[in-house]
C-alpha positions as CSV (number, residue, x, y, z in Angstrom):
1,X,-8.9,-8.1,-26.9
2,X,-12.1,-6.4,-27.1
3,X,-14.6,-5.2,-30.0
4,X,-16.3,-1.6,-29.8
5,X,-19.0,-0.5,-32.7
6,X,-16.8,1.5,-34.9
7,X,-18.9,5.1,-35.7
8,X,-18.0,5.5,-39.2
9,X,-20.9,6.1,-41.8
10,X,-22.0,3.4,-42.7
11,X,-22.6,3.1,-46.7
12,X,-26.1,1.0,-48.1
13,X,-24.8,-2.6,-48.5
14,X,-21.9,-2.0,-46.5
15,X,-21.3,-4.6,-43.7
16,X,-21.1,-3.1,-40.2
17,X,-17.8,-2.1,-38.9
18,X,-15.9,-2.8,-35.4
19,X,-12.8,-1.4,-33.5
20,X,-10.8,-4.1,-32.8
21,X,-7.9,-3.7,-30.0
22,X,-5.7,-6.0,-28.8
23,X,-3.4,-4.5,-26.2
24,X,-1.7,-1.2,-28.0
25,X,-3.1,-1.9,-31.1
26,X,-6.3,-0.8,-32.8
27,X,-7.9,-1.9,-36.3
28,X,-11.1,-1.7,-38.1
29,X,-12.8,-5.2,-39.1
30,X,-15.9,-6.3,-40.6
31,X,-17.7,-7.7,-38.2
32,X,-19.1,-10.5,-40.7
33,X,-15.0,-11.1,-40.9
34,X,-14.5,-11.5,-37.3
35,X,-17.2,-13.6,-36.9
36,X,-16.6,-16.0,-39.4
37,X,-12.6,-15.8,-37.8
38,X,-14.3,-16.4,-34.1
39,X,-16.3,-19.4,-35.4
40,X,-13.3,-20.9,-37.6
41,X,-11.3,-20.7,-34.7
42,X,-13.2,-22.6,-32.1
43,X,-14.3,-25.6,-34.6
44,X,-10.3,-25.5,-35.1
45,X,-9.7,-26.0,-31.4
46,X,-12.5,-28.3,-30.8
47,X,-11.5,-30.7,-34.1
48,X,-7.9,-30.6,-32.6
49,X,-9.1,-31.4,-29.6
50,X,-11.9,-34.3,-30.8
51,X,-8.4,-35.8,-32.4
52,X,-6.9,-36.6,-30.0
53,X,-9.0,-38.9,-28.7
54,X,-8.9,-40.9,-31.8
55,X,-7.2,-43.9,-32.4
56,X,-6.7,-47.9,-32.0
57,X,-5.6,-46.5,-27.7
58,X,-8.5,-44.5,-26.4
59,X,-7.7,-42.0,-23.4
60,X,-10.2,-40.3,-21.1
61,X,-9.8,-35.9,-21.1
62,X,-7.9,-36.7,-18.0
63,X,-5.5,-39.1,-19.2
64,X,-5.1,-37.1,-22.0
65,X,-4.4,-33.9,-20.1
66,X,-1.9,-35.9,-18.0
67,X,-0.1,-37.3,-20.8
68,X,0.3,-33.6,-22.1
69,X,1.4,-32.4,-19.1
70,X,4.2,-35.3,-19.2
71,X,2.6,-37.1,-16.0
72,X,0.7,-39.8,-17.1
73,X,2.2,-43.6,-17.9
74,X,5.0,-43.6,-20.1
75,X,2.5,-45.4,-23.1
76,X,0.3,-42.8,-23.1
77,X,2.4,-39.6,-23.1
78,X,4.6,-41.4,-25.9
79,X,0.7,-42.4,-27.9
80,X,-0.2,-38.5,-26.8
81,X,2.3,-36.3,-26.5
82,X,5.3,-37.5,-28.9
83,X,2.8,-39.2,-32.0
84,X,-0.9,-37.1,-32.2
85,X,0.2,-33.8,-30.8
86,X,2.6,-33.0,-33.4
87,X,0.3,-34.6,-36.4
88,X,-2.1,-32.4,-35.4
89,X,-0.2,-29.3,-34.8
90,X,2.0,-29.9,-38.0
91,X,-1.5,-29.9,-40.0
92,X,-2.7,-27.0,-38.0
93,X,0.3,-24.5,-39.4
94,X,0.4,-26.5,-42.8
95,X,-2.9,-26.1,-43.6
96,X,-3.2,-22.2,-43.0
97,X,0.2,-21.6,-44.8
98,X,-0.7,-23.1,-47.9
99,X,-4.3,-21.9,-47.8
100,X,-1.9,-17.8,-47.3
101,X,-0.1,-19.0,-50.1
102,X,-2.5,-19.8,-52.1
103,X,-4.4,-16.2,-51.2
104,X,-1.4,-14.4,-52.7
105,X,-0.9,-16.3,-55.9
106,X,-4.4,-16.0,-57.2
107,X,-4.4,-12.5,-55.6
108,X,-1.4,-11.5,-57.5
109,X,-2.8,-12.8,-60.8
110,X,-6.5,-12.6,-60.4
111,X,-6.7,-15.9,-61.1
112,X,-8.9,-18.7,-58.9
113,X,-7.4,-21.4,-60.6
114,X,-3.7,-20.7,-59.7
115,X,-1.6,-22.1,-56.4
116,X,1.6,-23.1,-55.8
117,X,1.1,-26.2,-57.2
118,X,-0.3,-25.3,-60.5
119,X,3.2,-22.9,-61.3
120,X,5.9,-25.6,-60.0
121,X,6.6,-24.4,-56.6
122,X,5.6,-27.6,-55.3
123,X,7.3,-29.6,-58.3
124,X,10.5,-28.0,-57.4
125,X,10.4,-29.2,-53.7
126,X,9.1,-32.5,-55.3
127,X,11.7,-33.0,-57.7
128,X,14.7,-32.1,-55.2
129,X,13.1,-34.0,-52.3
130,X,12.7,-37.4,-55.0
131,X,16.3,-36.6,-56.1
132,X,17.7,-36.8,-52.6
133,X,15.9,-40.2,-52.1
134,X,17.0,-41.6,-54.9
135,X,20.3,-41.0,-54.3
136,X,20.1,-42.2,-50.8
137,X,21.4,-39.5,-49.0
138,X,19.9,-39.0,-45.2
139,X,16.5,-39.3,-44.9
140,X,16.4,-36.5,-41.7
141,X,17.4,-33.9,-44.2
142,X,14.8,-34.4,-47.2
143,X,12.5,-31.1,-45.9
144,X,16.0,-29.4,-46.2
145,X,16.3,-30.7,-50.0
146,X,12.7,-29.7,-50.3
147,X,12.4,-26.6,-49.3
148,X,15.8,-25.9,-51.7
149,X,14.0,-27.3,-54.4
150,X,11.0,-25.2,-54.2
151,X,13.2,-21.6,-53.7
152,X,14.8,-22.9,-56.7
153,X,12.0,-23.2,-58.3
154,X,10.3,-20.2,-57.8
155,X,13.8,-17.9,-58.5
156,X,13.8,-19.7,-61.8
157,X,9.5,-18.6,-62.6
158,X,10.5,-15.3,-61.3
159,X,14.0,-14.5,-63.6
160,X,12.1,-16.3,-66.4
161,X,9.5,-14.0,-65.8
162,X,11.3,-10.6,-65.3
163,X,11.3,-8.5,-68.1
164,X,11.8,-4.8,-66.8
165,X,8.6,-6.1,-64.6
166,X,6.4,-8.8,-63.7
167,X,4.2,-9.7,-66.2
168,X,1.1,-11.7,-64.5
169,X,0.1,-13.5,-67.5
170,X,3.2,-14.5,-68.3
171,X,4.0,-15.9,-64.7
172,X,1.3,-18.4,-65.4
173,X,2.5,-19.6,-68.6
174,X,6.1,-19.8,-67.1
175,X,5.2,-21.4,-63.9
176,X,3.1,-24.2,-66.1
177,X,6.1,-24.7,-68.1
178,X,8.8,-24.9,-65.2
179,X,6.0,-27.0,-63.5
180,X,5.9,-29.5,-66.8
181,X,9.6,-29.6,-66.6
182,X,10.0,-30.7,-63.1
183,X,7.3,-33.1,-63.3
184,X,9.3,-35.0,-66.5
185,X,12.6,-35.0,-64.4
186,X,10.7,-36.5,-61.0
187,X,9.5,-39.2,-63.5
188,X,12.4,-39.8,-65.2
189,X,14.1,-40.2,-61.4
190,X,11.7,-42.2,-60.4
191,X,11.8,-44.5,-63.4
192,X,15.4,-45.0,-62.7
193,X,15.5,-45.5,-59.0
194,X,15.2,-48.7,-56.9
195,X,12.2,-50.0,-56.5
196,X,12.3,-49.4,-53.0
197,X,13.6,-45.9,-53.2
198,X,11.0,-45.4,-55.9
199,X,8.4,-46.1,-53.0
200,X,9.8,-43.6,-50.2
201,X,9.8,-41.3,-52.7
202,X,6.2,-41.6,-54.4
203,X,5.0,-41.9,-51.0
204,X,6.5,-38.5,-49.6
205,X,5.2,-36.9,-53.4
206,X,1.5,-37.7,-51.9
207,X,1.9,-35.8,-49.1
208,X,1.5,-37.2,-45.5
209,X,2.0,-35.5,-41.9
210,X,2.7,-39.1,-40.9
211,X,6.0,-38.3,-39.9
212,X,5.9,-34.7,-38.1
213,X,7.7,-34.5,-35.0
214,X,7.8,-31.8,-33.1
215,X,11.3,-29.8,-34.3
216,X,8.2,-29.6,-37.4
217,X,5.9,-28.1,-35.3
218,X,8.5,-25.6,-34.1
219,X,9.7,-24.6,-37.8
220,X,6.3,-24.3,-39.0
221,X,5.5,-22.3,-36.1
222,X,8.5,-19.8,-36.5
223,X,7.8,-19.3,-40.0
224,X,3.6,-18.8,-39.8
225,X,4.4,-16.4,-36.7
226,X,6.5,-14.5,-38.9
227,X,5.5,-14.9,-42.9
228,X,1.4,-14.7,-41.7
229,X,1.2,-11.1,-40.0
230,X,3.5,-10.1,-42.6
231,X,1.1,-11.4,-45.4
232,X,-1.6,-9.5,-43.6
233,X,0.1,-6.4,-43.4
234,X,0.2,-6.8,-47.1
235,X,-3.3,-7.6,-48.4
236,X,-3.7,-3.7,-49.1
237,X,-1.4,-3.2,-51.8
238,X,-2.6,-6.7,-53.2
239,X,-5.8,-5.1,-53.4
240,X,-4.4,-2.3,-54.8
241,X,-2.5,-4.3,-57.4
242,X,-5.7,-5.8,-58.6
243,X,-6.4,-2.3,-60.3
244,X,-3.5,-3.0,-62.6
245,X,-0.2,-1.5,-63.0
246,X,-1.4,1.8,-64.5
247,X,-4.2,2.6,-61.7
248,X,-1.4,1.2,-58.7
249,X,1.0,2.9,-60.1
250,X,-1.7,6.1,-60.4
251,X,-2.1,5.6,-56.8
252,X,1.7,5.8,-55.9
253,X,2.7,2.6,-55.4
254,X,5.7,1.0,-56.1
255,X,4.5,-1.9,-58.2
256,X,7.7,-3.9,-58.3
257,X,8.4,-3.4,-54.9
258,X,5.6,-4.9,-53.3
259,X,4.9,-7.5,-56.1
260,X,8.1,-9.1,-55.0
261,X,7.3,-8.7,-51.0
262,X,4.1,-10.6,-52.3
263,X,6.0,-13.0,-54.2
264,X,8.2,-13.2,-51.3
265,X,5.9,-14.0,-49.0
266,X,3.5,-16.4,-50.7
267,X,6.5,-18.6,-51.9
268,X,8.0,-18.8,-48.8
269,X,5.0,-19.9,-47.1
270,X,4.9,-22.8,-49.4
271,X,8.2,-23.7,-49.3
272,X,8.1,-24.5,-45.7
273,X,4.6,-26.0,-45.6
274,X,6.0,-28.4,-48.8
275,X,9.0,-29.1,-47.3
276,X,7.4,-30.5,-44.1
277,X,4.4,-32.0,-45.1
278,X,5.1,-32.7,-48.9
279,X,3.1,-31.4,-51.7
280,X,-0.2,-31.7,-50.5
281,X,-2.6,-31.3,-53.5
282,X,-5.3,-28.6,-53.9
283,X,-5.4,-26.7,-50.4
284,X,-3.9,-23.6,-51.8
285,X,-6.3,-24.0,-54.6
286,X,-9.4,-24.3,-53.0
287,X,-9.5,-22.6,-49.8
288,X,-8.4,-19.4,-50.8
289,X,-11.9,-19.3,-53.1
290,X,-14.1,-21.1,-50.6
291,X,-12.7,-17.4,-47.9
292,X,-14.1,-15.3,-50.6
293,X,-17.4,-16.5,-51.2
294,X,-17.6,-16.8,-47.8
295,X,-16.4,-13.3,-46.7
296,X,-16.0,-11.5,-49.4
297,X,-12.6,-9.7,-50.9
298,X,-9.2,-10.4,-49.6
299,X,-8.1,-8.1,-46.8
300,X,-6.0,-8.9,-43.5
301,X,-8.9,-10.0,-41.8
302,X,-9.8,-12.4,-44.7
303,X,-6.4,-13.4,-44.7
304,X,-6.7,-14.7,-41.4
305,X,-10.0,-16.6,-42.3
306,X,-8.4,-18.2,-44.6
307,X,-5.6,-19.6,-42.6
308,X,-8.3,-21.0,-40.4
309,X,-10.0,-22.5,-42.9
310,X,-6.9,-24.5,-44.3
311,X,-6.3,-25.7,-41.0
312,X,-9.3,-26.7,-41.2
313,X,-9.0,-28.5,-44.2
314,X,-6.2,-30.0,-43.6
315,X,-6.7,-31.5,-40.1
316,X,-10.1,-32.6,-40.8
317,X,-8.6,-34.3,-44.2
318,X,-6.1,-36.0,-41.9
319,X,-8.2,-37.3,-39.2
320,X,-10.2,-38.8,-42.2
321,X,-7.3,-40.3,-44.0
322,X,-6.3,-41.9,-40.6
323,X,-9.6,-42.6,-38.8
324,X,-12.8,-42.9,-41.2
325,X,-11.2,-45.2,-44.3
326,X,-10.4,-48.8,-44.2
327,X,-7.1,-48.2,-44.5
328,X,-5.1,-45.6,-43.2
329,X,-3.7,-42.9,-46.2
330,X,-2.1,-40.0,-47.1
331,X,-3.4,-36.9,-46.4
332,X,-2.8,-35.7,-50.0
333,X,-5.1,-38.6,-51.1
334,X,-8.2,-37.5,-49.5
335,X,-7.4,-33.5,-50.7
336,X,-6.8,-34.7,-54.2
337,X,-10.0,-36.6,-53.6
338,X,-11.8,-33.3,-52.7
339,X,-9.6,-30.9,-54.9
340,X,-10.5,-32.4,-58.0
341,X,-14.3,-32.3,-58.7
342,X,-13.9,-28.6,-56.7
343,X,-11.3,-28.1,-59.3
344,X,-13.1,-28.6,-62.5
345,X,-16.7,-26.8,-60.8
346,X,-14.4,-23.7,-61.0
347,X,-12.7,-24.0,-64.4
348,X,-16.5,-24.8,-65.3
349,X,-17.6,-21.4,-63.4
350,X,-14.7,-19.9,-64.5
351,X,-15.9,-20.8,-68.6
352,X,-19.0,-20.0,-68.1
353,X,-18.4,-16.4,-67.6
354,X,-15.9,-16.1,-70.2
């Protein structure tokens, strides 16, 4: 890859542009964007790598290397290799997949205070997921179950929705209501469950990584090599959307069309990341607002930042849940923990300006 001054005119205000080429392909970036992306990126690889040295069995770089490489003691490539490898790399592609999906919804409805788990996307996986506890079918296939339940979900906001088009405003009010609803029938499951059921399932509804492995780390991977360039490729036309119907459609878009690629996109991304990880609270709502204060309006390269920064998120939530409380917890503890008071300091901002 390599950067070369790009020698457009540049506009007063305007942040200085660069070429950026990796192999046959060529685009122009912000260079405050790539930047931010660089430095993301390494405190991602260094706080991956500071993890795995954490843990009740420390390991020197060595041992750990060896135990990667499968050629260390047995004890140690098991601790290494087979138990904090996947964690991390499970929170690594969760993180930045809900911190994407997030980036579309609020995109789409040019709201900061919508994510997947504000319209029900994440109470559909939740409710299916509980439901398959409950019922005691096999634990190995609850992500499947999940990942069911939020599709579901999100065909039901979307026909709900449809009327000749997508309404934005109204997709809020029906993905709070289909949200409500799934929430009641996950209580009223849980209510009637075995106590012990009742407990796998609560715990699972908090959302944990405790329990990646790596066929995870492979399916997240698949799906975030796959739904995240796509996603980039369309941050344009959700710019573009922003305008409004009228002044997309003014500029020949198809509205429709790339609304549902959008819609697509975003609720596949959380699907997957839900269905592996649970619903983890409150990345997909704050992330995607922390990437634009910090680099300004949603384009591929901001995209991209923001995946970072969920990984970041994410894995530096986990390492605390596990590492820097008295007890270890669910990763969705300590985001709900942060989420919450970030939460309300936007629906604050947000009422202030209204």
């Amino acid at each position: 890859m390599s950067l070369v001054p790009a020698h457009d005119p540049e506009l007063p205000g305007r942040p200085p542009l660069v070429l950026v080429r990796v192999g046959p392909f060529s685009f122009r970036a912000n260079l405050r964007v790539v930047a931010l992306v660089a430095g993301a990126a390494a405190l991602l690889a260094a706080l991956a790598l500071w993890g795995l040295t954490l843990g009740d069995v420390r390991f020197s770089w060595s041992e750990i290397a060896q135990a990667i490489a499968g050629q260390g003691p047995p004890s140690a490539t098991f601790i290494v290799r087979d138990l904090r490898l996947p964690r991390i790399l499970a929170a690594l592609l969760v993180g930045p997949m809900l911190a994407m999906a997030g980036a579309i919804f609020q995109g789409l409805v040019r709201n900061p205070l919508v994510a997947p788990d504000v319209i029900g996307i994440n109470a559909g996986a939740s409710a299916a997921a509980v439901l398959w506890i409950v019922t005691r079918k096999p634990p190995a296939l609850v992500p499947v179950a999940a990942f069911l339940g939020a599709v579901a979900a999100a065909a039901a906001i979307y026909l709900l929705t449809w009327r000749g088009r997508i309404a934005t405003g109204r997709l809020i009010v029906v993905g709070i209501g289909v949200n409500a609803l799934l929430t009641a029938a996950t209580t009223f499951l849980l209510v009637q469950a075995r106590i012990q059921d009742a407990g796998r399932a609560v715990l699972w509804m908090t959302g944990s990584l405790y329990a990646a492995d790596w066929a995870d780390v492979r399916l997240l991977a698949a799906a975030l090599a796959v739904l995240g360039p796509l996603g980039a490729t369309l941050m344009p036309a959700l710019r573009v959307l922003q305008l409004g119907d009228l002044g997309a459609a003014a500029l020949g878009m198809r509205v429709e069309r790339r609304r549902l690629a959008l819609l697509l996109v975003g609720c596949a991304l959380a699907a997957v990341a839900v269905s592996v990880a649970g619903p983890v609270g409150f990345v997909a709502l704050m992330v995607p607002h922390a990437a634009r204060l910090l680099a300004g309006p949603m384009t591929g390269g901001v995209f991209l930042f923001t995946g970072l920064l969920g990984g970041l998120l994410l894995l530096g939530a986990d390492l605390v849940a596990q590492h820097g409380l008295p007890a270890s917890l669910p990763v969705g503890v300590v985001t709900a923990a942060l989420g919450a008071p970030y939460f309300l300091a936007v629906l604050y901002r947000s009422g202030a300006k209204g």
